[in-house]
LUMMAR-986866 format. One record per atom (N, C-alpha, C): residue number from 0; residue in three letters; atom name; x, y, z. Coordinates in Angstrom, 2 decimals, m for minus. Each point is the difference from the previous one (the first is absolute). Layout:
<recs>
  vodren  loke  vexmi        u        v        w
     NUM   ALA     CA        X        Y        Z
...
</recs>
This chain:
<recs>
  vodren  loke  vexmi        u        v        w
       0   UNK      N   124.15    m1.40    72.96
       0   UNK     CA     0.09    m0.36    m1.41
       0   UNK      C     1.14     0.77    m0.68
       1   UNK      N     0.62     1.27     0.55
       1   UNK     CA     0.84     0.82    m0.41
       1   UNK      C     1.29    m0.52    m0.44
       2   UNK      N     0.37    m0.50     1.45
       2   UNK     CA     1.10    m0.63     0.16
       2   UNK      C     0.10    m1.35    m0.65
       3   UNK      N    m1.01    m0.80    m0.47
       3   UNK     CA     0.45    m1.05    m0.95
       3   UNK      C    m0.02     0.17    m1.24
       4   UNK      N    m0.42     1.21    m0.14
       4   UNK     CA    m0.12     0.51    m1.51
       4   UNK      C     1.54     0.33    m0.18
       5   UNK      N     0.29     0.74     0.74
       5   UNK     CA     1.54     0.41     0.08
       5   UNK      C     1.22    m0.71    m0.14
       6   UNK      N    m0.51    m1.50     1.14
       6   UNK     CA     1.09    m1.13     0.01
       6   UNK      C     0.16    m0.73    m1.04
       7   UNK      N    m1.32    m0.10    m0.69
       7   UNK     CA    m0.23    m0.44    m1.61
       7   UNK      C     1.47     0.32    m0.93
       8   UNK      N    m0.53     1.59    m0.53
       8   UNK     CA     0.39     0.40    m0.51
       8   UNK      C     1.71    m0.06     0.28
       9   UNK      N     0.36     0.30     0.85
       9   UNK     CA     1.13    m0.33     0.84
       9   UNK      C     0.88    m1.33    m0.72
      10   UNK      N    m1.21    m1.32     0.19
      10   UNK     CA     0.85    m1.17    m0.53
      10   UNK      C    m0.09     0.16    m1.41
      11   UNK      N    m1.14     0.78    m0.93
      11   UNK     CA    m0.01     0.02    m1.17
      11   UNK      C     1.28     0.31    m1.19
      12   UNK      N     0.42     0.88     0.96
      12   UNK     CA     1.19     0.95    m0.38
      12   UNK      C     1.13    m0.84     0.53
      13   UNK      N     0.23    m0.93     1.15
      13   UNK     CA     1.17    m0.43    m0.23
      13   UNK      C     0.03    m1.16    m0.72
      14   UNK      N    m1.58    m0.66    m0.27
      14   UNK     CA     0.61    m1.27    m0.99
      14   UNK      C     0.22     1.09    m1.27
      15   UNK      N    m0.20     0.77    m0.14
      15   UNK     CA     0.05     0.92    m2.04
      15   UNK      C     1.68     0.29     0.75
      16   UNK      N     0.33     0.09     0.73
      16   UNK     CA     1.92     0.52    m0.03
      16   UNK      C     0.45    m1.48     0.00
      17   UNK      N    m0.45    m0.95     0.33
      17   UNK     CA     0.58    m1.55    m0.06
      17   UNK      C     0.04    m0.50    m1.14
      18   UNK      N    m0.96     0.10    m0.65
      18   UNK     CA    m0.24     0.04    m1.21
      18   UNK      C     1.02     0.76    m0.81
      19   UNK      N     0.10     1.17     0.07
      19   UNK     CA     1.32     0.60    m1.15
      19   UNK      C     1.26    m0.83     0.69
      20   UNK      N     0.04     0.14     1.22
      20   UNK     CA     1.61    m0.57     0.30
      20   UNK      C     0.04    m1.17    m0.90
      21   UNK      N    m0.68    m0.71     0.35
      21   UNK     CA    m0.75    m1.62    m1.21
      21   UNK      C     0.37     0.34    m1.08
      22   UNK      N    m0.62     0.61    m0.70
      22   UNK     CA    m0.44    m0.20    m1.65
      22   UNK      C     0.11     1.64    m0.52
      23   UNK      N     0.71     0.62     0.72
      23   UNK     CA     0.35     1.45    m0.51
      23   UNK      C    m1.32     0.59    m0.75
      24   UNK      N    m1.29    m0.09     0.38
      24   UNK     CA    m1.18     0.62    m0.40
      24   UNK      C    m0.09     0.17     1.20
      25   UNK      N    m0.78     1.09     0.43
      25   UNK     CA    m1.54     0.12     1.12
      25   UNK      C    m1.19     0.24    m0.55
      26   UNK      N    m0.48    m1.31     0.13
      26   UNK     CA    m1.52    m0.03    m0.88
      26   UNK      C    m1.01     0.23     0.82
      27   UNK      N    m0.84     1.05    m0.83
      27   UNK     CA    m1.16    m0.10     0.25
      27   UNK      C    m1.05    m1.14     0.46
      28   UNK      N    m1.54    m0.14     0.80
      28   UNK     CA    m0.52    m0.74    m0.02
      28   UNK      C    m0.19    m1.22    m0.96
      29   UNK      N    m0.11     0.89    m1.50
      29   UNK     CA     0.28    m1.52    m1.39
      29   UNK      C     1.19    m0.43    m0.17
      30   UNK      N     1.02     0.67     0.31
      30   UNK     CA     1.07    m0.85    m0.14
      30   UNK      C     0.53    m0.45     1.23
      31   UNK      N    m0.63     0.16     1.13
      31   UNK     CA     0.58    m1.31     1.14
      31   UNK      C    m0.90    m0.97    m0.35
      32   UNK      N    m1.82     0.02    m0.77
      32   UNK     CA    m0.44    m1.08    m0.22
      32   UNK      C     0.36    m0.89    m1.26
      33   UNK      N     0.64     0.89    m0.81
      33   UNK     CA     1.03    m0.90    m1.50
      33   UNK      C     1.19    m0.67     0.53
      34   UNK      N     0.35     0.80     0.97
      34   UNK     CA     1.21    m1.06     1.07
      34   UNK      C    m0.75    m1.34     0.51
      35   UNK      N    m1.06     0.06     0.78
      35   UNK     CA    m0.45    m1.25     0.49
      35   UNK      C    m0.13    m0.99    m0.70
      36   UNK      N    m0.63     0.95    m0.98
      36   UNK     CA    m0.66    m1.18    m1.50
      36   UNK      C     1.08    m0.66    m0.33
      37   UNK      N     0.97     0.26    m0.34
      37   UNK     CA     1.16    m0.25    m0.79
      37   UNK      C     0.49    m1.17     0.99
      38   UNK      N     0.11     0.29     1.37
      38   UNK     CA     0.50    m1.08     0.98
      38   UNK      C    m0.97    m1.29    m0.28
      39   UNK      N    m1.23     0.69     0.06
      39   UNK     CA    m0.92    m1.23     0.20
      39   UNK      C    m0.11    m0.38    m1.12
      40   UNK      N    m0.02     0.10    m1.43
      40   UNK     CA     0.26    m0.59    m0.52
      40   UNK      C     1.51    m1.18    m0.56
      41   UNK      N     1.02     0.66     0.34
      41   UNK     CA     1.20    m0.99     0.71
      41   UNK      C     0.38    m0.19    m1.31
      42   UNK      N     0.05     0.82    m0.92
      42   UNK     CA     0.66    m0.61    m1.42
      42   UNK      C     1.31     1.34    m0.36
      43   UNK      N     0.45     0.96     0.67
      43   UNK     CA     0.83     0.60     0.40
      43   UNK      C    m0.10     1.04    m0.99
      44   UNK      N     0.73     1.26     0.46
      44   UNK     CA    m0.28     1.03    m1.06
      44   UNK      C    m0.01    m0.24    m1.34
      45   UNK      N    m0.91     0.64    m0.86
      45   UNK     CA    m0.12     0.33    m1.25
      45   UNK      C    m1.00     1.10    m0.12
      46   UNK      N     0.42    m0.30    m1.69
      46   UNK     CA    m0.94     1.18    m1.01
      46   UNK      C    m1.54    m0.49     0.13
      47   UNK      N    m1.23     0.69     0.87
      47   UNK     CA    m1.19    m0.39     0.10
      47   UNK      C    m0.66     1.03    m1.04
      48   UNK      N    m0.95    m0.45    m0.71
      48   UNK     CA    m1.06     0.90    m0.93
      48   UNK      C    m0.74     0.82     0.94
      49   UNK      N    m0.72     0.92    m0.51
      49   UNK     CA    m1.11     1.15     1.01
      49   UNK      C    m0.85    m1.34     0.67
      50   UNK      N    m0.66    m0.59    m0.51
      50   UNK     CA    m1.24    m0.58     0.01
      50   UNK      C     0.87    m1.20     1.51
      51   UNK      N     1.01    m0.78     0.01
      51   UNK     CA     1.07    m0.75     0.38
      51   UNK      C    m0.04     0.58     1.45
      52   UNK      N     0.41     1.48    m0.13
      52   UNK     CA     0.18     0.61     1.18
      52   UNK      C    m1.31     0.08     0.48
      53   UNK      N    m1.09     0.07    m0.31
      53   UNK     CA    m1.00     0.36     0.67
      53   UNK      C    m0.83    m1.10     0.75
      54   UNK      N     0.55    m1.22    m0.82
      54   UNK     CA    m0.11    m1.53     0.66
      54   UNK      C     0.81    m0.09     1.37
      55   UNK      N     1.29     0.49    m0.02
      55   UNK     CA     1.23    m0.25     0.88
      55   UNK      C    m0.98     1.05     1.08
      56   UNK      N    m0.58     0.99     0.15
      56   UNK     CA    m0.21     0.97     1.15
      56   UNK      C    m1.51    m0.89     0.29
      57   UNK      N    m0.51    m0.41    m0.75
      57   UNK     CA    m0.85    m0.81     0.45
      57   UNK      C     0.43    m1.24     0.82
      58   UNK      N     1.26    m0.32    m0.48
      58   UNK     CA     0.06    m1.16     1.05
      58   UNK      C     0.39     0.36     1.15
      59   UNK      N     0.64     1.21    m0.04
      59   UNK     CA     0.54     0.54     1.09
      59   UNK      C    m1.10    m0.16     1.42
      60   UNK      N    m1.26     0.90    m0.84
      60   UNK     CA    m1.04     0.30     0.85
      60   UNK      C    m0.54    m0.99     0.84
      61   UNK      N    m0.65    m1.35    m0.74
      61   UNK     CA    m0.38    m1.17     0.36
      61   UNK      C     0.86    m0.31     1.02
      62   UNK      N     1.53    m0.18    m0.17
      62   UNK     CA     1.25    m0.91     0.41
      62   UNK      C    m0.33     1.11     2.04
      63   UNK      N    m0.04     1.35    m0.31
      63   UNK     CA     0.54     1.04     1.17
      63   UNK      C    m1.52    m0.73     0.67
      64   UNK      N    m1.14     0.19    m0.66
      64   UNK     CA    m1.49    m0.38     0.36
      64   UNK      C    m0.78    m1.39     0.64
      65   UNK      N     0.77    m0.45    m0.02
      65   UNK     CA    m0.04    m1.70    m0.05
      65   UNK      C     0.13    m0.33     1.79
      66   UNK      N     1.54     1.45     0.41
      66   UNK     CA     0.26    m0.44     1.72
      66   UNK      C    m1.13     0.19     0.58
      67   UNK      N    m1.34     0.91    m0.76
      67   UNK     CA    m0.94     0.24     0.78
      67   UNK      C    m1.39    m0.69    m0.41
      68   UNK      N     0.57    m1.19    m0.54
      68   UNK     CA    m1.55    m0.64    m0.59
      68   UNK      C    m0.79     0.52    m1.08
      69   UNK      N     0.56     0.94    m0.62
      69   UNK     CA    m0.81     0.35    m1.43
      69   UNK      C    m0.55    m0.77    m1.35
      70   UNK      N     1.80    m0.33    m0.05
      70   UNK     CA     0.19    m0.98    m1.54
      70   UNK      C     0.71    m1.19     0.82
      71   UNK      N     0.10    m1.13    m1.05
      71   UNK     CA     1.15    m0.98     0.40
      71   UNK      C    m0.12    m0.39    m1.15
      72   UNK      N     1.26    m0.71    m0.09
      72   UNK     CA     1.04    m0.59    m1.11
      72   UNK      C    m0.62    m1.29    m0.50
      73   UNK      N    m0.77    m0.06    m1.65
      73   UNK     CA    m0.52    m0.98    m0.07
      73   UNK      C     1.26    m1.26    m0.70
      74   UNK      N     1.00     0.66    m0.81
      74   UNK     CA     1.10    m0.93    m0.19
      74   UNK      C     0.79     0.91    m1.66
      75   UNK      N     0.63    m0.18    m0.72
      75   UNK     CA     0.97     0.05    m0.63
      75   UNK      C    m0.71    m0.25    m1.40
      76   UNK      N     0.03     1.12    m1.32
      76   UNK     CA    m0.53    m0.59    m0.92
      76   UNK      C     1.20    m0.44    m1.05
      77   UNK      N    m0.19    m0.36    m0.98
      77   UNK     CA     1.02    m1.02    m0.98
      77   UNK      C     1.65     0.82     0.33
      78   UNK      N    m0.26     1.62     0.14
      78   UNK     CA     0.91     0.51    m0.46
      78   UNK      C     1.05     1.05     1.30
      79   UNK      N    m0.88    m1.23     0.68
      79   UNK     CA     0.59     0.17     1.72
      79   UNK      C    m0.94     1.82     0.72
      80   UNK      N    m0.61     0.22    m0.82
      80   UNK     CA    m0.76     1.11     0.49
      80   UNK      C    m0.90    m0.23     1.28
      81   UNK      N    m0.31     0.58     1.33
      81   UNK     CA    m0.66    m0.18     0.69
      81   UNK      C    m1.51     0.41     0.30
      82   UNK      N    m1.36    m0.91    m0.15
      82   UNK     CA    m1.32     0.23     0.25
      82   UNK      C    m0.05    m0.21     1.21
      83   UNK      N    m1.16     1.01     0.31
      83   UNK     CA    m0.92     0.42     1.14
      83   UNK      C    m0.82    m0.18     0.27
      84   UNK      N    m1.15     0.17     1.00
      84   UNK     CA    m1.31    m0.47     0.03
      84   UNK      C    m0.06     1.55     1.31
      85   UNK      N    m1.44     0.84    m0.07
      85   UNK     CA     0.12     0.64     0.62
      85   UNK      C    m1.04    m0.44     1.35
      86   UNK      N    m0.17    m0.18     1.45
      86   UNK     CA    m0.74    m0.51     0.75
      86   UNK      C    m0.63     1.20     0.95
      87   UNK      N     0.29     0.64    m0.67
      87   UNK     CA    m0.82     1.32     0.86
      87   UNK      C     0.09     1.20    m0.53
      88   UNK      N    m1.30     0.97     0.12
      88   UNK     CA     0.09     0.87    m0.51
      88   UNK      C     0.88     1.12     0.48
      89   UNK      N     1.32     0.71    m0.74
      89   UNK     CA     0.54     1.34     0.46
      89   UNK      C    m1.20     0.87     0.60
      90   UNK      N     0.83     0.81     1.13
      90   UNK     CA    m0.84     1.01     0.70
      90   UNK      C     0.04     1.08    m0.87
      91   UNK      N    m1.01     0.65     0.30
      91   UNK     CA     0.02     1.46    m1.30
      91   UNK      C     0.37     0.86     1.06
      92   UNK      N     1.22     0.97    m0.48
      92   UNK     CA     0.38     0.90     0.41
      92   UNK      C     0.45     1.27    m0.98
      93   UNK      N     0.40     1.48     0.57
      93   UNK     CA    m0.23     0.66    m0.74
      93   UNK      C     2.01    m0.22    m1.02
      94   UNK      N    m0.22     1.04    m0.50
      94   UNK     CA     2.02    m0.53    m0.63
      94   UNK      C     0.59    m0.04     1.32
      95   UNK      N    m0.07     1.30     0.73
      95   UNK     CA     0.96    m0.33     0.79
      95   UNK      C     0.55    m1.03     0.74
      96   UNK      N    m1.30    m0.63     0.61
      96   UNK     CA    m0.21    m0.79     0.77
      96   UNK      C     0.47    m1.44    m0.52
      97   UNK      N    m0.46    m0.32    m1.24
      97   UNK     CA     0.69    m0.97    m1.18
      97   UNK      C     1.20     0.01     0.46
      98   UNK      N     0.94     0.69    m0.34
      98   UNK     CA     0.69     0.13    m0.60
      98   UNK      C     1.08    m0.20     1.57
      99   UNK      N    m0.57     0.02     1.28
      99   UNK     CA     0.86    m0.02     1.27
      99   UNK      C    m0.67    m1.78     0.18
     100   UNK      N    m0.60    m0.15    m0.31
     100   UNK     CA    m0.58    m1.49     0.23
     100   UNK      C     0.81    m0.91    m0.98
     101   UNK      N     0.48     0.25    m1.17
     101   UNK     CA     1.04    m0.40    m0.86
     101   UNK      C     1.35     0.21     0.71
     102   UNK      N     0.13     1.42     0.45
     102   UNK     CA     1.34     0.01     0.63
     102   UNK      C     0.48    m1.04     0.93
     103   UNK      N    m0.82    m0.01     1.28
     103   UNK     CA    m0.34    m0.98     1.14
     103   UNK      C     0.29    m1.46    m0.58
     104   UNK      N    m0.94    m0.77    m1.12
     104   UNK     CA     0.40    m1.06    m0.49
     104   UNK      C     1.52    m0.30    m0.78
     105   UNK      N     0.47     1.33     0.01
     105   UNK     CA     1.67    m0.48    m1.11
     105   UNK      C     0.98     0.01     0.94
     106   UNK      N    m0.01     1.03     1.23
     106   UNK     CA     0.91    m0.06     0.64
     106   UNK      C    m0.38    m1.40     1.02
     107   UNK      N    m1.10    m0.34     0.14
     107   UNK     CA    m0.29    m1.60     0.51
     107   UNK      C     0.59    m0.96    m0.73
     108   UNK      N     0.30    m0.18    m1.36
     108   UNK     CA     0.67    m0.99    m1.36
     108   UNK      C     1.08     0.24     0.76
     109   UNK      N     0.65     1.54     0.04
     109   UNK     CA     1.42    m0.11     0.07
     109   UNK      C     0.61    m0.50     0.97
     110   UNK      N    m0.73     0.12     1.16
     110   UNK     CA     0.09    m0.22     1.47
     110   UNK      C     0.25    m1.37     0.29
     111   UNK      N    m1.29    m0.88    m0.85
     111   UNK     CA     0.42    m1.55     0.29
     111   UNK      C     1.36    m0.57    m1.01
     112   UNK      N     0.49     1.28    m0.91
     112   UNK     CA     0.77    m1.05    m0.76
     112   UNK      C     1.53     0.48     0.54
     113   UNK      N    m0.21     0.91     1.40
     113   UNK     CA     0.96     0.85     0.94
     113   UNK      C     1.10     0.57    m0.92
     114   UNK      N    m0.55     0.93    m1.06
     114   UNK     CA     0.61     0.68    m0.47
     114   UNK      C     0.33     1.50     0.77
</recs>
């Protein structure tokens, strides 16, 4: 378990240096998921409100959650925003553990979009 904890972390850190080469940030966990959001929502950078952003990391979540059967994409509301439907319950884990199970799913996003 050591060693994939390690290799994890490993890819974690080089998508966060791909990322600055990218977009001259290295973001944190919320801001590689305000990155996703922002993709997946497909309406290209702008000025998002607090409340905006917290929609966008939500979609993030669903969008990273979805390769593994969690949520799926129920369709597009008036204002091109994307709904969810969740089909299974998240595993409870402690933060840490969260928070490498999130990792695992973003560098999987990034992976299929062979960034």
């Amino acid at each position: 378990m050591q060693h994939a904890e390690e290799d994890l972390q490993v890819r974690w850190l080089k998508l966060r240096i791909k990322l600055k080469e990218k977009f001259d940030i290295k973001p944190d966990m919320n801001g590689v998921l305000l990155l996703i959001g922002v993709q997946e929502l497909g309406q290209g950078a702008q000025e998002f409100s607090k409340e905006q952003k917290q929609d966008l990391m939500h979609i993030a979540i669903c969008t990273i959650l979805s390769a593994s059967g969690y949520y799926k994409l129920d369709g597009l509301d008036d204002e091109g925003w994307p709904h969810f439907t969740q089909l299974k319950a998240l595993p409870e884990f402690e933060t840490f553990e969260q928070e490498n199970f999130l990792k695992d799913h973003v560098l999987l996003y990034f992976n299929n979009l062979n960034f």
